[in-house]
N, C-alpha and C positions, 0 to 999 in steps of 0.2 A: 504494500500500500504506500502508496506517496501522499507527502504531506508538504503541501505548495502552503508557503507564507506568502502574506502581500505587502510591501511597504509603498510609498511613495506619499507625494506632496498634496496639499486639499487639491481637490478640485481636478485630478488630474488623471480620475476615471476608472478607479480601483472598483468600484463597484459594476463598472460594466466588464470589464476585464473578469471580477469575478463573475459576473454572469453567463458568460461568455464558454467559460471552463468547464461550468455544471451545467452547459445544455451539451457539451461533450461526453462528460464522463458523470459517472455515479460517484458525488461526493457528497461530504459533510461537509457544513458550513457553521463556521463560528468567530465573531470579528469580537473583537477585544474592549473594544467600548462596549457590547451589552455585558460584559462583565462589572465595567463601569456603570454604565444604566442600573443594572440590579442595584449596586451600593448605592446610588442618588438617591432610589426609589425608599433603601430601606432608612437612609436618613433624612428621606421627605424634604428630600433639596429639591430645587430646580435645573431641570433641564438646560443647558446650554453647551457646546464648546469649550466653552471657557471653563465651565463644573469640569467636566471632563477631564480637560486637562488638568487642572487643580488637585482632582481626586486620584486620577492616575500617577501624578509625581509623588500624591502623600504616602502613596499605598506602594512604590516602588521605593520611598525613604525609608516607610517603616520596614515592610516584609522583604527588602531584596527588590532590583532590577528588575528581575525573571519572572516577580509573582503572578504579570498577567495571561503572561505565555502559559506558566503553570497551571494558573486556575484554567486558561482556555482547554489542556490538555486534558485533566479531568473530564472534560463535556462529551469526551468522545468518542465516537463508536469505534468499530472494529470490522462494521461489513459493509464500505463501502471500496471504490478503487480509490479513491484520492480524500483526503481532506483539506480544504482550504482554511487559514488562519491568517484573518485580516489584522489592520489593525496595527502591524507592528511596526514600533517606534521609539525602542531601544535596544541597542546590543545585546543585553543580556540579554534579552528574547531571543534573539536570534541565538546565540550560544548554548542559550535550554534545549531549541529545537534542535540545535545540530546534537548536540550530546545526546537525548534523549531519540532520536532518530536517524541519526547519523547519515548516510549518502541518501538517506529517501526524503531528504527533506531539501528542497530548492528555492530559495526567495525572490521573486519577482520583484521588482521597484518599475512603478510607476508614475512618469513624469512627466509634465508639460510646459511651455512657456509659462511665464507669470500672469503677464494679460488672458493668456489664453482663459486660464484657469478660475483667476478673478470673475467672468465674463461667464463663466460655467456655472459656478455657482450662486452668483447673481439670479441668473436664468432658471435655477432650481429651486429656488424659493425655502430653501431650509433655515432653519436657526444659522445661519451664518452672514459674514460682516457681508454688508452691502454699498461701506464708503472703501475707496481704492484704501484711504490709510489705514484703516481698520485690518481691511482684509492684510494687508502688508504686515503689520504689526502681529497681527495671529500666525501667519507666516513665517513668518522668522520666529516664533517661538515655538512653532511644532518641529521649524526644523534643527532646531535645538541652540538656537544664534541667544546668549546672556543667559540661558539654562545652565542649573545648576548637574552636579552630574547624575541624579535619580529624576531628570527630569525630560523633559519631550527630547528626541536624537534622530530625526526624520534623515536627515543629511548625510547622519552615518551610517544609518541603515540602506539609503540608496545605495552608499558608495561598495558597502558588503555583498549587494545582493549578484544572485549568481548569473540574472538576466534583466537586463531595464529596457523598458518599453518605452517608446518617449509617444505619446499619446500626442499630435499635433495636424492631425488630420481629418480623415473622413470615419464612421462607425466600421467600414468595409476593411479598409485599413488598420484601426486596430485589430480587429478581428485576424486578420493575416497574420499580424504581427505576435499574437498572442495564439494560433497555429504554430508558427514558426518556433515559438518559442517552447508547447506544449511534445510537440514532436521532437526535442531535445531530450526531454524530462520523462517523459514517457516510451 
C-alpha cells in the first residue's frame, strides 16, 4: 500500500490534485486540519485559518512536531491501495511518514504563482484573506517565513518532497501532471 502525503502552498490546488488520485485508485483520505477541526470543535473555538494554525503550532510545541502526522496515522485503514495524507506542513511529518512507512510513502508538493493563487482562493469563497496583504501575510507564515521552529514549515516541506507539481495552468494539465507523477509512484 502507498501512502502519498501532500504538501504545498494555499491556494495552489492540493485538493484537486487530491481529487484527482482517488478517482484513480482506491484510497483513504485524511488531511491534517480535520485533526485540527476536531480540537477547535472540542474547545468550542472558532473556525478560521488562523485557529488553525495557532492550534497546530500549540499542539506541535507541546506533543512533538510529528503529533499531526501521528494522530493522522491512527485514522487508518489497511484495505485500501493508497492512502492520501494532506495537510502537511512540517518536517517532522514528513520524517514520521518516512520512518513509519518507509519507500511506500512519497510527498507531492504543490505549487503555484502567488497571484495565481491569491486569485484562487479569492474565487473560492472560503474563510480565507481576501485583501492581497492579508493573503500575503498568511502566506508567509504557513510557509514558515518569522515561525518559530514547532510552527507552520510549508517551504520546507516543498523543498523535501519527492515530486512538485507546479499547478499554473489549465485542470487538463494538472491532471497530466499528477498522471505523470502517479505512474512514478505507482
Amino acid at each position: 500500500m502507498k501512502v502519498i502525503g501532500l504538501t504545498g502552498t494555499i491556494g495552489s490546488g492540493k485538493e484537486v490534485v487530491k481529487d484527482f488520485i482517488k478517482k484513480k485508485y482506491n484510497c483513504y483520505y485524511v488531511t491534517l486540519s480535520d485533526i485540527l477541526k476536531s480540537e477547535i470543535e472540542k474547545r468550542k473555538g472558532t473556525l478560521s485559518r488562523t485557529t488553525l494554525q495557532d492550534i497546530g503550532n500549540e499542539m506541535r510545541k507541546k506533543y512533538g512536531n510529528h503529533i499531526l502526522a501521528m494522530l493522522a496515522v491512527e485514522y487508518l485503514g489497511r484495505d485500501k491501495e493508497a492512502i492520501i495524507i494532506d495537510g502537511i506542513r512540517h518536517a517532522a511529518e514528513i520524517e514520521y511518514l518516512k520512518k513509519k512507512f518507509g519507500g511506500d510513502f512519497k510527498l507531492i508538493a504543490v505549487d503555484a504563482p502567488q497571484e495565481v493563487r491569491f486569485q484562487r482562493i479569492v474565487d473560492r469563497g472560503r474563510d480565507d484573506p481576501k485583501a492581497w496583504g492579508e493573503f500575503v501575510k498568511t502566506d508567509e507564515r504557513d510557509q514558515g517565513i518569522g515561525e518559530e521552529e514547532h510552527g507552520l514549515h510549508v517551504k520546507d516541506c516543498v523543498e523535501r518532497a519527492d515530486f512538485l507539481i507546479v499547478n499554473d495552468s489549465t485542470l487538463e494539465e494538472l491532471e497530466k501532471k499528477v498522471n505523470d507523477v502517479l505512474t512514478n509512484i505507482f
